[in-house]
N, C-alpha and C positions, 0 to 999 in steps of 0.2 A: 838195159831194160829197166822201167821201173817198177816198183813193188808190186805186186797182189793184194786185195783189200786192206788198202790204208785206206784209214776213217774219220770222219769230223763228226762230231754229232753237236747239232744246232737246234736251239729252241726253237719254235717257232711262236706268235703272236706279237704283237704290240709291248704287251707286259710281259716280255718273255725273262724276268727274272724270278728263279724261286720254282722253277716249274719240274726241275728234279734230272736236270741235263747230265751236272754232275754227281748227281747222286749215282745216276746209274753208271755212271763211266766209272766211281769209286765203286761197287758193284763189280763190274767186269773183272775191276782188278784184284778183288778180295777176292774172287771164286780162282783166280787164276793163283793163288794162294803167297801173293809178294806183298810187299813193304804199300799200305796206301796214302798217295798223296791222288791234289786233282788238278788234272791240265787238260790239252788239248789234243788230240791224235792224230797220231801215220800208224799205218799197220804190220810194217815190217821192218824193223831197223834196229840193228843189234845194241841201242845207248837209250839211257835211260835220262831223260832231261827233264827236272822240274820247274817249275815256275809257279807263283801267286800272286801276281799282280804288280810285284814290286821289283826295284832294282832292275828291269827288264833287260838294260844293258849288261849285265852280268851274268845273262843266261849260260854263254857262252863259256866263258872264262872263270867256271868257280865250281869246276869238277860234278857238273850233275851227269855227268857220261858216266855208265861203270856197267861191267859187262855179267854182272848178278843179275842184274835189275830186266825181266821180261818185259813188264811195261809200263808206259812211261804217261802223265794226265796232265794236260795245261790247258788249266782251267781261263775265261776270259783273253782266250789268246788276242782277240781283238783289239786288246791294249796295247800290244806289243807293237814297236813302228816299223816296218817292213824293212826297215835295213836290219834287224835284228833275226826275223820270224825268216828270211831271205837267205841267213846264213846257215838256216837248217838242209837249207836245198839241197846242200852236196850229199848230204848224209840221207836224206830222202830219197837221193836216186840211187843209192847203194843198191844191186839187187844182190840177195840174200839166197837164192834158192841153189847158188850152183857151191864146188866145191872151197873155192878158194877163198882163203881168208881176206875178210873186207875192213879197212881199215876209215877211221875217219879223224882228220885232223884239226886239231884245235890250237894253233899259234898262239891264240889269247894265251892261253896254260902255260905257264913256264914251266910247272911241276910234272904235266903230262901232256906232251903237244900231240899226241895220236895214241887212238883208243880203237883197239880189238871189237867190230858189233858182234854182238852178239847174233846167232842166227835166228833165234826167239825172238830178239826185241819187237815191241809196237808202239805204237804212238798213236793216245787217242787226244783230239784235242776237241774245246769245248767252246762256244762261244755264241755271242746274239744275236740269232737272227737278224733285228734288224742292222746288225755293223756287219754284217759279210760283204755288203758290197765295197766295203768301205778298204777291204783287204788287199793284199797283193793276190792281182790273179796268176800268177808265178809260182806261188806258194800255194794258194788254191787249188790248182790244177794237179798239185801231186796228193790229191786227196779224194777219197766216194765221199760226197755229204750224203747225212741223215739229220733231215727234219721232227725232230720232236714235237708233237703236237700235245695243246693242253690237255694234260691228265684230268686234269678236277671236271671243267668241263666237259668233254669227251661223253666223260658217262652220263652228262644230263640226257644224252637223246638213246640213252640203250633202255632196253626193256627193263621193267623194274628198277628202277635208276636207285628208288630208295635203299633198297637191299644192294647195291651196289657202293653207295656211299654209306651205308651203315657196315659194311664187310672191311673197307677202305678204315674208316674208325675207327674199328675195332685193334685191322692189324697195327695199325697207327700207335695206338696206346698199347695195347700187347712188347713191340721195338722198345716202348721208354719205360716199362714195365720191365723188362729186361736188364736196362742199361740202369734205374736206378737199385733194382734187388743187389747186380754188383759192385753197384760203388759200395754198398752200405755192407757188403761183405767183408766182413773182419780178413786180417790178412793172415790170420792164424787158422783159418779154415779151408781148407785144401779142398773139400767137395761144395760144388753149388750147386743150389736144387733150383731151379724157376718154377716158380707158381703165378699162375696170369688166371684168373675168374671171370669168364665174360660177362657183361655188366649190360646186358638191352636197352637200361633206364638211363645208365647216363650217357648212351652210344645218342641214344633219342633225343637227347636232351641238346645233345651239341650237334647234331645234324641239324637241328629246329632253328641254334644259334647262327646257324652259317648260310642256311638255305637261302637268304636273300640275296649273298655275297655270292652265291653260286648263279642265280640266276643272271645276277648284272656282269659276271664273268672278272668278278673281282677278286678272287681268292687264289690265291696259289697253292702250288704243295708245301711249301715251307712254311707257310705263315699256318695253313692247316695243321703240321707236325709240330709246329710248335705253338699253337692254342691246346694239343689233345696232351704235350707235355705237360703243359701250365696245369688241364685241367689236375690231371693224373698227379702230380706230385704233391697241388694245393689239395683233394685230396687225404695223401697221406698226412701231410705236414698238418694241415688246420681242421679237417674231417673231427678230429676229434670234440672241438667245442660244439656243444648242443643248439648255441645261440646262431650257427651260420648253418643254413639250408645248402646243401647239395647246387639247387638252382642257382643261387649266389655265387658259389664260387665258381660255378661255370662259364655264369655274367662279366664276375670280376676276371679270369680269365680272358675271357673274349675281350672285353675293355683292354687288356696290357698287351696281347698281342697283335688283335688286328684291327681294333676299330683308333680313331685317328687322334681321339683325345679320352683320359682315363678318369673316370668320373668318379668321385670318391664314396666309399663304402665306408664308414664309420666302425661298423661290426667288426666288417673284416679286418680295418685296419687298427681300429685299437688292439685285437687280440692279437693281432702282431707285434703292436708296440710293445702293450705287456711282456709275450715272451720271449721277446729276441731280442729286445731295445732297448729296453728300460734298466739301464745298467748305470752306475756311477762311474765317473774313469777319473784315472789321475790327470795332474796337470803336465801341458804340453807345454810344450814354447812358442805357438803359432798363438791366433787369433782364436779364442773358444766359441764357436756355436750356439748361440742358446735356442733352441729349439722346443724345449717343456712345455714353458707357457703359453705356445702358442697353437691352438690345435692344426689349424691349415697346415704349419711346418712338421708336427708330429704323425698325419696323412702323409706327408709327402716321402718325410723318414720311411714309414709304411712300403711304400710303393717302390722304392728304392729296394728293401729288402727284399721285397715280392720278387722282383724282377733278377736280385740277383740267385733267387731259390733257383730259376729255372733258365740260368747263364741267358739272360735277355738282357746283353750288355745297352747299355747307355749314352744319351748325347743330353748334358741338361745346358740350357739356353736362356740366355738370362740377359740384361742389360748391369753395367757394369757397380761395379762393387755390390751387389746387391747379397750377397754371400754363397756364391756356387761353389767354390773350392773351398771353402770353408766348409758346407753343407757335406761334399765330398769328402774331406778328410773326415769328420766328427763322425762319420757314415761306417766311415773304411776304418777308424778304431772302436765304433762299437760294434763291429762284423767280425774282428778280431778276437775280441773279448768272448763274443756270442758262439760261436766256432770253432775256439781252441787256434787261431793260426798261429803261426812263426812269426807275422810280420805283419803290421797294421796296414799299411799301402806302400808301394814305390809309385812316384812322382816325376814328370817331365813336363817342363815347361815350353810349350812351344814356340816357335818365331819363323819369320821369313827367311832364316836361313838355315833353317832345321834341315836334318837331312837324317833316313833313315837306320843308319849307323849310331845314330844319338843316342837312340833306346833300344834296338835290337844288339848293338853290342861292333865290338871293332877287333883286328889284329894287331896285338904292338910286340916292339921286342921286349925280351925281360931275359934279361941273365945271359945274354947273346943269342935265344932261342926266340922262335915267335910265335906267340901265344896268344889264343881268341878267349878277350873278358867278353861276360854278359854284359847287355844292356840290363837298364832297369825295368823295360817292359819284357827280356826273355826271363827275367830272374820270379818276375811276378806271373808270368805263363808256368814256371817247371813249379816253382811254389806253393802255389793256389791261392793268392793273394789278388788284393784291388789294387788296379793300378791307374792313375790318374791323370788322363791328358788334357792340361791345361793350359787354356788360349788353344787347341786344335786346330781352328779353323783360321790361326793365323798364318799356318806354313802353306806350302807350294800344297795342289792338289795330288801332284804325284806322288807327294810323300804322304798326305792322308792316303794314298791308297796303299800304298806299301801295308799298313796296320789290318788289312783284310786279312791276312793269316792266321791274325790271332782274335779274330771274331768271327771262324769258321766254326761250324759244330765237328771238332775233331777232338773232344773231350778224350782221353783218354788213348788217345790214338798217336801215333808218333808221325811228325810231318818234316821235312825237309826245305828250309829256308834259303836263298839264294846269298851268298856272302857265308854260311854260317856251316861248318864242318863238321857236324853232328845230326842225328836227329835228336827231333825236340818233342816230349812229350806235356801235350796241355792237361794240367791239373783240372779234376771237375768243379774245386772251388774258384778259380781265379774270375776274376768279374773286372769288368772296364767299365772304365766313368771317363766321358769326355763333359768339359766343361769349354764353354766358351759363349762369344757375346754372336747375335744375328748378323746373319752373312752382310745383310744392309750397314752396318758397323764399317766407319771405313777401316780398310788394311783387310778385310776377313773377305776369307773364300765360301763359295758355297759347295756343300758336304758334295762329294763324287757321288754315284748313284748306286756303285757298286758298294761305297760305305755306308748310304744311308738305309740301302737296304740288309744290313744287317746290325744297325740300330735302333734302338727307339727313342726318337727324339721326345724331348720333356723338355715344357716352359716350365722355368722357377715361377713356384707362386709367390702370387703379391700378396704379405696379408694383411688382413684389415689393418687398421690403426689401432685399433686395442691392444693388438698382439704387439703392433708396430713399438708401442709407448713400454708394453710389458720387457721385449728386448732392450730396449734405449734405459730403462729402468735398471736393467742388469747387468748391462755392463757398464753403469754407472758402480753400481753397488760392487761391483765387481774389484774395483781403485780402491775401494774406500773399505776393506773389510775388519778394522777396529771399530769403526763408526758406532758410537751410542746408539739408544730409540729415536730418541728427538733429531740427529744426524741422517739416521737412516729414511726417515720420511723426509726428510728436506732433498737429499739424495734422490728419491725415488720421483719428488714431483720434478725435477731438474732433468731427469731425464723423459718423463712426458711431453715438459714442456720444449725440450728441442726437439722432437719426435713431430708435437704439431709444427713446429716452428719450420721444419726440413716439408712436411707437406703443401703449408702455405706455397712457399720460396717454390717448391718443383709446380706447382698451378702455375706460378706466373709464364713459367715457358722462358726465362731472359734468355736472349743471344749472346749474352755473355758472363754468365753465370752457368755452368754445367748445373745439374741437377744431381741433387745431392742424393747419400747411397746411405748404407748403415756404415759402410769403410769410412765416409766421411765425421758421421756422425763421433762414430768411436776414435778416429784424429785428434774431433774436437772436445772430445771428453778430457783423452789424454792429456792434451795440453794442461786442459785448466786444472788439472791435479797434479802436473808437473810445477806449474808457476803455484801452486797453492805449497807445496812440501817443502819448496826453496825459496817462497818470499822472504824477504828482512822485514 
């Protein structure tokens, strides 16, 4: 026989991302008081099997069975390809209710080929409505589905909708109200006290912001939870300057998280330059940034920081050499400085033959034993560091999805990685920056849907040519730092004048002339102070 209420629970809508599928399944499992990760479900079955998007062949074969574990959340099961999701069957028709011990075999496992179920275990699993048909009806069938209907929505047609979406806000900001009181808890302090002050005026304020997004059935729940984080911590963090109104940061809020391009705020964002940015740093060994003089780039600096206040990781999108990873790193050591981290950023370079082992980390032998190093991107998860994936969008899409783990809101929370023999707890500083050039680029992929939605994509700006000539000026000056007066102004129009000079040449459009970048500009600097140091 097979089980008794095993479960799917499926969004339902068009946009059925964001709408809180797995929230609730993470939910289910925290009340049932075990370990949470989020997957997909069955509702009786004694093993506990994780998954998050990645590695999906692996499911099997990398010990997510263990007979502690009541229950078990696989989130996006959709992605999984049926020969995979097909091999859970046996272990689905296990029936649980009689005396005998039920056992389920794993051949993959050389370490443990058969695993004791547990008579508790459940399996809830999660996925999109619109891919279930797309699924094995073999695997389907040993499951009850449950339709999730749009939350946000929902309550536009109940009585007093207002007081419904102002109660909805409330609890909203109350949750991150919560979650930041504890981070900021010293660890020398054994008792916590929660204090949350309901606030009518700015519940109104940001219901006012959304309401149009409600009627066009635009909104989700996540993007909601995380505009009323944004507001709630901007807030604390910047509430203090007299010069920014309450209504502004709510705007500038709503701008980062759910409207589609981020419009720049001067106020806000110089007072964040001021206090979080405006640091000197020593010298590196890469390429330096120059960013000062130029206000467009010191906004953007801004925005950057804004976004990693309230872990709204990043995709910045640029045409080539124009300085994204440079922007990134110069970003990610003066977050370090500003911070107190350990560690300015870890780094991975992507390519088409990247593979998710690269940065989450591998098994090798060492001393006859076999031993799992960290990647660079699990080392900047347990750390709370930036970590920067550059060129992203050049490797396979499988493998961008695999990095949905680590751009899940599980702050603080311990998760379970596929390949990886530990749980991993995500630091609340850790912040991602993807860098890379437009999918249109050839060789480049475009962003999976399951990554994009839990990024915020940012075009580099372009900026003026004043700024343009002020940068080309400095790292002119930059070569040359004995230079006289009379030297230094000669210096300085030499670097204007290639600055116009790189403008002209990019109008013309040549088919065989690329279009030149500030990486180019700075090549051609180098040179000519290379041939100047070493003339006869």
């Amino acid at each position: 026989g097979r089980f008794h209420n095993s479960t799917t629970i499926s969004a339902s809508s068009s946009r059925s991302s964001g709408f809180g599928s797995g929230a609730i399944t993470s939910c289910i499992h925290a009340h049932r008081k075990r370990f949470s990760v989020v997957l997909k479900t069955d509702d009786e079955t004694g093993a506990f099997i994780v998954m998050r998007q990645f590695n999906l062949n692996c499911i099997i074969s990398t010990r997510r069975v263990d007979e502690t574990m009541l229950l078990g959340i696989l989130d996006d099961i959709e992605e999984a390809p049926a020969t995979i999701t097909e091999r859970l069957n046996a272990l689905l028709d296990k029936k649980l209710d009689i005396e005998k011990e039920r056992i389920f075999e794993i051949p993959e496992c050389p370490e443990r080929k058969e695993v004791q179920i547990n008579k508790n275990f459940r399996l809830i699993c999660v996925c999109n409505y619109n891919n279930i048909s797309k699924m094995s009806p073999s695997f389907l069938n040993r499951f009850d589905i449950i339709t999730l209907e749009e939350q946000i929505k929902s309550l536009y047609f109940k009585t007093n909708s207002d007081l419904h979406y102002l109660e909805l806000i409330d609890k909203l900001i109350k949750q991150h109200c919560f979650n930041y009181q504890l981070n900021q808890q010293k660890k020398e302090e054994k008792n916590f006290n929660f204090i949350h002050r309901k606030n009518n005026d700015i519940n109104k304020l940001i219901y006012q912001k959304i309401y149009s997004d409600i009627q066009k059935g635009e909104l989700s729940m996540y993007k909601l939870s995380l505009f009323c984080r944004a507001v709630f911590i901007f807030i604390q963090e910047l509430a203090p300057n007299k010069e920014i109104k309450i209504e502004q940061l709510i705007n500038y809020a709503y701008q980062l998280t759910i409207a589609p391009n981020i419009e720049d705020d001067l106020v806000i964002e110089d007072f964040i330059y001021k206090k979080y940015l405006n640091y000197e740093l020593e010298e590196s060994t890469d390429n330096k940034y120059f960013f000062k003089d130029s206000p467009k780039l010191r906004s953007f600096m801004a925005k950057l920081f804004a976004a990693s206040m309230i872990n709204l990781h990043i995709c910045l999108i640029g045409k080539t050499g124009v300085g994204k990873t440079s922007c990134a790193r110069e970003f990610s050591r003066i977050r370090k400085k500003c911070m107190k981290l350990s560690k300015d950023f870890y780094m991975h370079s992507f390519h088409s033959n990247t593979k998710s082992s690269h940065f989450y980390g591998n098994i090798i032998m060492k001393n006859n034993e076999i031993e799992f190093i960290n990647g660079s991107l699990l080392n900047a998860m347990e750390e709370g560091t930036t970590f920067i994936a550059d060129e992203m969008n050049l490797s396979p899409k499988i493998v961008m999805k695999s990095l949905v783990p680590s751009l899940d809101w599980n702050i603080n929370c311990k998760i379970y990685i596929p390949g990886i023999n530990k749980k991993i707890k995500i630091n609340q500083k850790y912040f991602f920056i993807a860098c890379q050039n437009d999918f249109t680029t050839t060789g480049r992929n475009s962003l999976p849907k399951l990554l994009a939605k839990r990024l915020k994509c940012i075009q580099y700006p372009e900026p003026p040519m004043k700024d343009i000539q002020k940068i080309c000026s400095s790292i002119n000056l930059e070569l040359y730092p004995k230079c006289d007066e009379t030297q230094k102004k000669q210096i300085i129009q030499n670097g204007e004048r290639i600055a116009k000079y790189m403008a002209e040449l990019n109008k013309l459009n040549l088919s065989f002339i690329p279009n030149w970048s500030i990486r180019d500009i700075t090549k051609i600097l180098r040179r000519v102070h290379f041939q100047q140091i070493n003339s006869y």
